[in-house]
C-alpha positions in Angstrom: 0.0 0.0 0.0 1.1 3.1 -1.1 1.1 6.3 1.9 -1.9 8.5 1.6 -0.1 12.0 1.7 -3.0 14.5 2.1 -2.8 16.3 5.1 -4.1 19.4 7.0 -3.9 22.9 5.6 -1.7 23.9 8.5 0.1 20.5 9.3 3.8 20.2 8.6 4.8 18.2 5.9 5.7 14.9 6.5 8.7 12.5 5.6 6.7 10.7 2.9 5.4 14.3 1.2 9.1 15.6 1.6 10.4 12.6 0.2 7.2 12.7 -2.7 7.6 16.5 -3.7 11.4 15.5 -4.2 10.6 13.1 -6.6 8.1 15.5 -8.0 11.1 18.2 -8.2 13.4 16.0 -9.8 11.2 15.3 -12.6 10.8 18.8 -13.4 14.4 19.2 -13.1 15.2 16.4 -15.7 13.0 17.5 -18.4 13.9 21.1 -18.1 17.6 19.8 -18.3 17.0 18.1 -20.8 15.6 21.2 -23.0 18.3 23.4 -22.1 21.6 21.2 -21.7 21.8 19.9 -25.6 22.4 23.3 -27.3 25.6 23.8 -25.8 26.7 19.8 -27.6 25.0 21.6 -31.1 29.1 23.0 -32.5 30.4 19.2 -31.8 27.5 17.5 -33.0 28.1 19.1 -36.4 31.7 17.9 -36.4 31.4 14.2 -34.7 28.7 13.7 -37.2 29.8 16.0 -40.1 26.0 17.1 -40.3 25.1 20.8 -41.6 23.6 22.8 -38.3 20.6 22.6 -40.3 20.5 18.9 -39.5 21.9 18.6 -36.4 19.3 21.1 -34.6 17.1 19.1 -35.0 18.6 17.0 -31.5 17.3 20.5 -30.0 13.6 20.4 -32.1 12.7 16.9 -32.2 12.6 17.0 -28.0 10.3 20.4 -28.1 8.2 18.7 -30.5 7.3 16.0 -29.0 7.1 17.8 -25.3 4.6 20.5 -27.2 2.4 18.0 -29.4 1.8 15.4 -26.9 1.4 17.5 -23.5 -2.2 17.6 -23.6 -2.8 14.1 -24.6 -0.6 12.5 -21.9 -1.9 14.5 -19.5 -5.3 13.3 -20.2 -4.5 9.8 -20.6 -3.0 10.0 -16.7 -6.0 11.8 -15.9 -7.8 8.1 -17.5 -5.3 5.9 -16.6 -4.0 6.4 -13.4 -1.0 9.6 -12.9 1.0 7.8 -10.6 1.4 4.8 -13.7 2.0 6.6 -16.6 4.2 9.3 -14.4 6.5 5.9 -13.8 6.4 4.9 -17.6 7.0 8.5 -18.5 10.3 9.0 -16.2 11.3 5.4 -17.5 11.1 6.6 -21.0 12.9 9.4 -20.4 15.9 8.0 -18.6 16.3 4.8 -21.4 15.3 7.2 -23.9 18.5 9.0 -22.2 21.1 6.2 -22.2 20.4 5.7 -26.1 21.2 9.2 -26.9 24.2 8.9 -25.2 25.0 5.5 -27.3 23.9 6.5 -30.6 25.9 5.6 -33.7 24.6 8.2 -35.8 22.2 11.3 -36.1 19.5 9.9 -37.1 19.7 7.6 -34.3 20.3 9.9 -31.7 17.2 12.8 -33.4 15.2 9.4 -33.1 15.9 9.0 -29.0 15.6 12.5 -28.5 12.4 12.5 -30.0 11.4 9.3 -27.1 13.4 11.5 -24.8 10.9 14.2 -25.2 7.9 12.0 -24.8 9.1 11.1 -21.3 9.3 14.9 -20.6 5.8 16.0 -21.7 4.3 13.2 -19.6 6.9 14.3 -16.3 5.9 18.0 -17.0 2.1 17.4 -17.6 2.3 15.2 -14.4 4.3 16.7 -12.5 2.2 19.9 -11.6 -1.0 17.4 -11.4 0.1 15.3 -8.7 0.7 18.8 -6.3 -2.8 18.5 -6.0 -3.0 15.2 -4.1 0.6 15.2 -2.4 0.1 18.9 -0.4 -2.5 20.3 1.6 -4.5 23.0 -0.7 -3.6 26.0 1.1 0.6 25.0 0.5 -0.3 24.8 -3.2 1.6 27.7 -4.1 4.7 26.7 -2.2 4.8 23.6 -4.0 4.4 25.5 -7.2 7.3 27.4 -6.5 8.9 25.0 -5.7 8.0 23.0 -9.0 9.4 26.6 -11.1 12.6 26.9 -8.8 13.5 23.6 -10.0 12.3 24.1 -13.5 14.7 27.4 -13.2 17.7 25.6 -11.9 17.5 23.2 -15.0 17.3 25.5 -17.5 20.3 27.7 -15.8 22.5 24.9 -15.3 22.7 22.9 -18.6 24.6 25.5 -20.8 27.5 25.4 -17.7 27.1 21.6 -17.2 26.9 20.6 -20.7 30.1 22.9 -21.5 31.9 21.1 -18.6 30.9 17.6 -19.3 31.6 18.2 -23.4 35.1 19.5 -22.6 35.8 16.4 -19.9 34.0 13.6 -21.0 32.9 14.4 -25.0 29.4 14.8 -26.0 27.8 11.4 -24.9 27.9 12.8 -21.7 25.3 15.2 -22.0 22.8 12.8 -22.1 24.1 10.1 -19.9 23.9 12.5 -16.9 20.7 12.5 -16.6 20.5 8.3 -16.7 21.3 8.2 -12.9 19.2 11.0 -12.2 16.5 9.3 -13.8 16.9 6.2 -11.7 17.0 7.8 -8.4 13.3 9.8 -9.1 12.1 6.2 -10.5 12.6 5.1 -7.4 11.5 7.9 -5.2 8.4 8.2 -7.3 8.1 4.7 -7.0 8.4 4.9 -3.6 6.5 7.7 -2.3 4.0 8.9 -4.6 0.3 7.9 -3.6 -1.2 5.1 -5.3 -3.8 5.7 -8.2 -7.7 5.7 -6.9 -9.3 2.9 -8.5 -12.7 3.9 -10.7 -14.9 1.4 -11.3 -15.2 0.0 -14.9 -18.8 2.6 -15.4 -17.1 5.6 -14.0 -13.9 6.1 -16.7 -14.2 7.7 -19.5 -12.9 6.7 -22.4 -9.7 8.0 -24.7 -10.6 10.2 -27.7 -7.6 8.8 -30.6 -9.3 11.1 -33.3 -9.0 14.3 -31.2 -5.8 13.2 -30.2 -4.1 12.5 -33.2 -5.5 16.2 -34.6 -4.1 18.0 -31.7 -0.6 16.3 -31.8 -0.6 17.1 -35.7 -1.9 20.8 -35.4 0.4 21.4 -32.9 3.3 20.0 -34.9 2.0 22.0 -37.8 2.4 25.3 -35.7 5.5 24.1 -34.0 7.4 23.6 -37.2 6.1 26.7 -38.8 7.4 28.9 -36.0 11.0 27.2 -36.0 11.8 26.1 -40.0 13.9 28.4 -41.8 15.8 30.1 -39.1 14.3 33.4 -39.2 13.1 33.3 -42.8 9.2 32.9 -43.0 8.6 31.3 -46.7 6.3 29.4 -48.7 6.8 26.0 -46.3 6.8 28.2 -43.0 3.0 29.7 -44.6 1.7 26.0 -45.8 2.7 24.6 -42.4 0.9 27.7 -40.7 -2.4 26.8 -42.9 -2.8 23.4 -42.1 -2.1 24.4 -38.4 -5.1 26.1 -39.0 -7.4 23.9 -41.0 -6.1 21.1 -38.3 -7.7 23.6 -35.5 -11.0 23.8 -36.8 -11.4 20.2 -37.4 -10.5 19.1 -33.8 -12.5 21.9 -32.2 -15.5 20.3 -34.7 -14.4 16.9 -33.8 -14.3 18.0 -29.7 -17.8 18.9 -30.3 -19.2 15.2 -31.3 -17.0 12.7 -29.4 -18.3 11.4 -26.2 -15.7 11.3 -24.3 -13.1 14.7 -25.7 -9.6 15.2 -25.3 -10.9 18.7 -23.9 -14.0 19.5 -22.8 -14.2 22.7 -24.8 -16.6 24.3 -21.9 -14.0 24.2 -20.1 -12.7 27.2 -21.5 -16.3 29.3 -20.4 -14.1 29.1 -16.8 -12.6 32.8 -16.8 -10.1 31.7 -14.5 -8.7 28.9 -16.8 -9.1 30.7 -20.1 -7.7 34.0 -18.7 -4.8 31.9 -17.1 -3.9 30.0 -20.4 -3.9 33.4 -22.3 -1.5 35.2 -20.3 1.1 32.6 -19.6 1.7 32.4 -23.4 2.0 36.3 -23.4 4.2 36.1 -20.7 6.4 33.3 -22.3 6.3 35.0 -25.9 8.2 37.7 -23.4 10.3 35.9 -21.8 11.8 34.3 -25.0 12.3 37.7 -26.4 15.0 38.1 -23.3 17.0 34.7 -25.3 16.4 36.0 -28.4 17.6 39.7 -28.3 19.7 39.4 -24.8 22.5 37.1 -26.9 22.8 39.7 -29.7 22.7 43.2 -27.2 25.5 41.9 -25.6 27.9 40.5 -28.3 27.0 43.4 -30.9 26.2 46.1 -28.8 28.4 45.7 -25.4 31.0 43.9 -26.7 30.9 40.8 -24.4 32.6 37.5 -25.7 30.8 34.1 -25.8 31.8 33.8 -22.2 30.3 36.4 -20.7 27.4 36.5 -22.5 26.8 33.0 -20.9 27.3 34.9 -17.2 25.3 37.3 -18.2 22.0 35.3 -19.8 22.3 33.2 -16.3 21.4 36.0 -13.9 17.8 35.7 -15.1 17.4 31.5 -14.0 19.5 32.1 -11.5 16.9 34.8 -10.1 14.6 32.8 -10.6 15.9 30.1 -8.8 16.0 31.5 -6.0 12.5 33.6 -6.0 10.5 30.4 -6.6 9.7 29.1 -3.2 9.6 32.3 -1.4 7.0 33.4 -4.5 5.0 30.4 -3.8 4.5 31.2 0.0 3.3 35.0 -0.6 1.1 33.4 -3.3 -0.2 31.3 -0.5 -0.7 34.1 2.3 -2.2 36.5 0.2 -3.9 34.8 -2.8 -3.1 34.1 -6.4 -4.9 36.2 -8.3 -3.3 39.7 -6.0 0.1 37.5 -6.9 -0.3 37.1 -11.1 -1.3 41.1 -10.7 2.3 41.8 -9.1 4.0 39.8 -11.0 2.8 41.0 -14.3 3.1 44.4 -12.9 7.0 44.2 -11.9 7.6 42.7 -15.9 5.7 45.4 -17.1 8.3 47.8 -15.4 11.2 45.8 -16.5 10.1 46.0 -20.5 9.9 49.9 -19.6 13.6 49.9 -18.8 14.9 47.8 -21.5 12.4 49.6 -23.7 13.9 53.5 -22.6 18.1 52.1 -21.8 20.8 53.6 -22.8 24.3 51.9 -24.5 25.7 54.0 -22.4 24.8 52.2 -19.2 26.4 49.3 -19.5 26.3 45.8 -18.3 25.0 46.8 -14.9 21.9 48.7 -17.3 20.9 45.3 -18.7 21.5 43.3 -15.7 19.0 45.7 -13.6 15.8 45.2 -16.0 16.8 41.8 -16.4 16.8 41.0 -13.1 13.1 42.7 -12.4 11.4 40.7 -15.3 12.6 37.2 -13.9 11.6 38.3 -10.2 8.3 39.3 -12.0 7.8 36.1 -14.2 8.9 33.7 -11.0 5.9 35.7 -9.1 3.7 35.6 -12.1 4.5 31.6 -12.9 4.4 30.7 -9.7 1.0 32.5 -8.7 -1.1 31.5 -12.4 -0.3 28.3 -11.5 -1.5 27.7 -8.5 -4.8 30.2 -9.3 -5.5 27.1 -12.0 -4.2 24.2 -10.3 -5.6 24.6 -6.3 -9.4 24.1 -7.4 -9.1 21.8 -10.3 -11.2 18.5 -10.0 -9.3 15.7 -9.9 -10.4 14.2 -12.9 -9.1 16.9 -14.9 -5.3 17.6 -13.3 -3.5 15.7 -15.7 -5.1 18.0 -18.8 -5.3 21.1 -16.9 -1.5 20.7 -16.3 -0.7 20.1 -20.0 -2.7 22.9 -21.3 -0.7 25.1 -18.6 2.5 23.8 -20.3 1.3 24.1 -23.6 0.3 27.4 -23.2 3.8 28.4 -22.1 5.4 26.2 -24.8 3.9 27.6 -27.8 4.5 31.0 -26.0 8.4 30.5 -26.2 8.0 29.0 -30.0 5.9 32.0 -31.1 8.5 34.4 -29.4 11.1 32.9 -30.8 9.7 34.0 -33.8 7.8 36.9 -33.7 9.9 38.4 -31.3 12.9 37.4 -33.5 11.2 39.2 -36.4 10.7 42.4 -34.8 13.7 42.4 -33.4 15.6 42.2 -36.8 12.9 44.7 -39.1 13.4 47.1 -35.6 17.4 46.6 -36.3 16.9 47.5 -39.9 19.7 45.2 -40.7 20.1 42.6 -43.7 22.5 40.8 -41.3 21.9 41.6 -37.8 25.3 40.1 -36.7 27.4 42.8 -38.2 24.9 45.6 -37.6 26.8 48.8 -35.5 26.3 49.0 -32.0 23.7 51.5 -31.8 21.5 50.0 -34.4 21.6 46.8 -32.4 20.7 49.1 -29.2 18.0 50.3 -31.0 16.6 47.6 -32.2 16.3 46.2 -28.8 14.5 48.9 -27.4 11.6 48.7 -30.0 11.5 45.1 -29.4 11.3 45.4 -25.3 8.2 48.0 -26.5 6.6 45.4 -28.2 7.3 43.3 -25.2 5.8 45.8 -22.7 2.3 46.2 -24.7 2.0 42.2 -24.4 2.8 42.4 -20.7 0.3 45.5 -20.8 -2.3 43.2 -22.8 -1.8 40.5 -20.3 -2.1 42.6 -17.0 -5.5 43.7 -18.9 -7.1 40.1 -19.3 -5.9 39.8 -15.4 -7.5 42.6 -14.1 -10.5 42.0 -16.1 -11.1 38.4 -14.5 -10.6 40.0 -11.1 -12.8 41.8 -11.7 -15.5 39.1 -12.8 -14.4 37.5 -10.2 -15.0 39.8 -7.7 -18.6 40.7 -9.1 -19.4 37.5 -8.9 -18.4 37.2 -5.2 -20.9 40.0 -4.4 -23.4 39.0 -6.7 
């Protein structure tokens, strides 16, 4: 028998939730990793293998892909199947998936484990957030959420340093092969400590929905490849992809409409909380990708920073967020969610002002200071929609409701890559933006930080308006 871990809103945690959330942590730690710690291997690839970079980024795309087309779907089917299962299957995945990137032979072979890499990490992110629910009391949600984004953080900060390190020690293979151990000490923790899936009798469950399914993952695909193909060129392929993205929308939201049992229940959505959360985390990651985009380029072109410390400097924003995570979870806790995601959108909104209005002149220290304040923002702002979404969800509906929060965020970052990118270079007004002067590069970043600022601006709009709702509906 597996322990039951719910316990009172004011109780301390106990061994067995300690010991749970750690396994809970780790598996947000390995997937994020596992985004962030193969670009750095992307300049050896392309030697070991003699591959074009063309070819060889697709070790970093085929891993995003499957995370972002199959999110949703495994979220639902742990929602169907039992979480605490398919979590299990999913960190198994990912830590063989692992050990044969690390012994692959050739490209192909090691795009082809990434891609099983990734499906792991869509079902230990979609899971992940869904079992905070039954592991912590509800009113230490948000503490477990931040604790959920401070790992999250610390993945994504670490794997540029760790992968440089372990390339330059070990070679390449050891990128991946890091995570194998990793991955066998949260199998067993998970194993160990996570509570045991409720049985439903045969009548209860609801069935799968394949059709729905299967046009979600290829939609999402569709949009996924549209946004990253070409590198910054948008042409006839990027267009066709973007139309069948579209056509493949309308036929799942028809097909959502007729099966009886949907991957989404599209009323859903009429929830202002969920619809209004969903919305702003992917205008708040379309931000946040803008920072990756533009900060590289600022600070090579326009500060004069070699590769090194453009690496220091790009790893002040996780490494904020690392450490802002719990301690934003707890005020989320004390003085409500919804107060939180208006903070925290509010503090990005006034870093986007100060990249928007700086100077070349100040330096370093003037990019570091915004920088700084939009992270400490977005941890408040993750941390806090989060938990507004996840503390009341049915239990029935975790595993879906965590994948759409991930998806949301996901195609954020793929749509700011892109957009963002965009702007970035027709604001620049250069043909080749990586021998553009100094000051056109500043410049160019400004207008972009604008840009960001009006989607922060649209977003802190959407949250005051269902606070509003909210609040009517409280005195209604």
């Amino acid at each position: 028998m597996k322990p039951t871990l719910a316990v009172a809103d004011n109780a301390p945690p106990t061994p067995s939730v300690r010991w749970a959330l750690a396994s809970l942590s780790l598996s947000m730690l390995l997937s994020s990793l596992g985004t962030s710690i193969a670009n750095v291997g992307l300049p050896t690839l392309t030697q070991v293998f003699g591959a074009s970079f063309q070819h060889v980024q697709w070790v970093v795309i085929a891993y995003l892909l499957a995370i972002t087309t199959l999110i949703v779907s495994v979220g639902r089917l742990g929602d169907l199947t039992g979480r605490r299962r398919l979590l299990l299957i999913g960190i198994g995945v990912f830590t063989l998936a692992s050990a044969l990137c690390g012994f692959a032979p050739s490209l192909p072979l090691l795009i082809a484990a990434r891609t099983l890499q990734g499906l792991g990490a869509a079902i230990m992110m979609a899971l992940t957030m869904a079992f905070v629910g039954e592991t912590v009391a509800k009113a230490k949600t948000g503490s477990a959420m931040g604790l959920l984004g401070t790992m999250s953080a610390i993945g994504t900060a670490s794997g540029p340093s760790l992968g440089g390190l372990l390339i330059a020690g070990y070679g390449w293979r050891a990128i991946f092969l890091i995570t194998v151990p990793l991955g066998l000490l949260t199998l067993v923790l998970a194993h160990r400590y996570l509570p045991a899936d409720r049985q439903k009798p045969k009548a209860a469950r609801a069935g799968f929905d394949p059709v729905g399914t299967l046009l979600l993952a290829l939609t999402l695909a569709a949009y996924a490849l549209a946004m990253t193909l070409g590198r910054g060129s948008f042409g006839w392929l990027n267009i066709a992809l973007l139309l069948a993205a579209l056509l493949g929308l309308g036929m799942f939201l028809m097909t959502e409409t007729r099966v009886a049992s949907p991957l989404i229940r599209l009323a859903m959505f009429r929830d202002p909380v969920l619809s209004c959360s969903l919305g702003m985390s992917t205008l708040v990651a379309t931000v946040m990708m803008a920072t990756l985009v533009v900060g590289p380029f600022y600070l090579s072109q326009a500060l004069g920073l070699d590769a090194v410390g453009v690496g220091l400097v790009l790893s002040v924003g996780p490494f904020v967020a690392a450490l802002t995570g719990v301690p934003a979870g707890r005020i989320a806790d004390r003085f409500g969610a919804p107060r939180m995601t208006l903070a925290g959108l509010s503090t990005m909104a006034i870093g986007c002002l100060m990249l928007a209005l700086l100077p070349l002149t100040f330096g370093i220290a003037g990019y570091i200071a915004p920088m700084v304040v939009i992270t400490l923002g977005y941890a408040v702002f993750q941390t806090a929609n989060n938990t507004a979404v996840m503390a009341d969800v049915a239990p029935d509906q975790r595993g879906v409701i965590s994948g759409l929060l991930n998806l949301s965020r996901n195609l954020g970052l793929i749509t700011g890559a892109s957009a963002m990118g965009a702007v970035f270079a027709l604001a620049s007004a250069a043909v080749d933006i990586s021998t553009a002067r100094p000051d056109v590069v500043s410049g160019g970043m400004r207008i972009t930080f604008a840009v960001a600022l009006l989607l922060i601006a649209a977003a802190l709009a959407i949250a005051m308006g269902s606070r509003a709702r909210a609040v009517a509906a409280e005195t209604a």
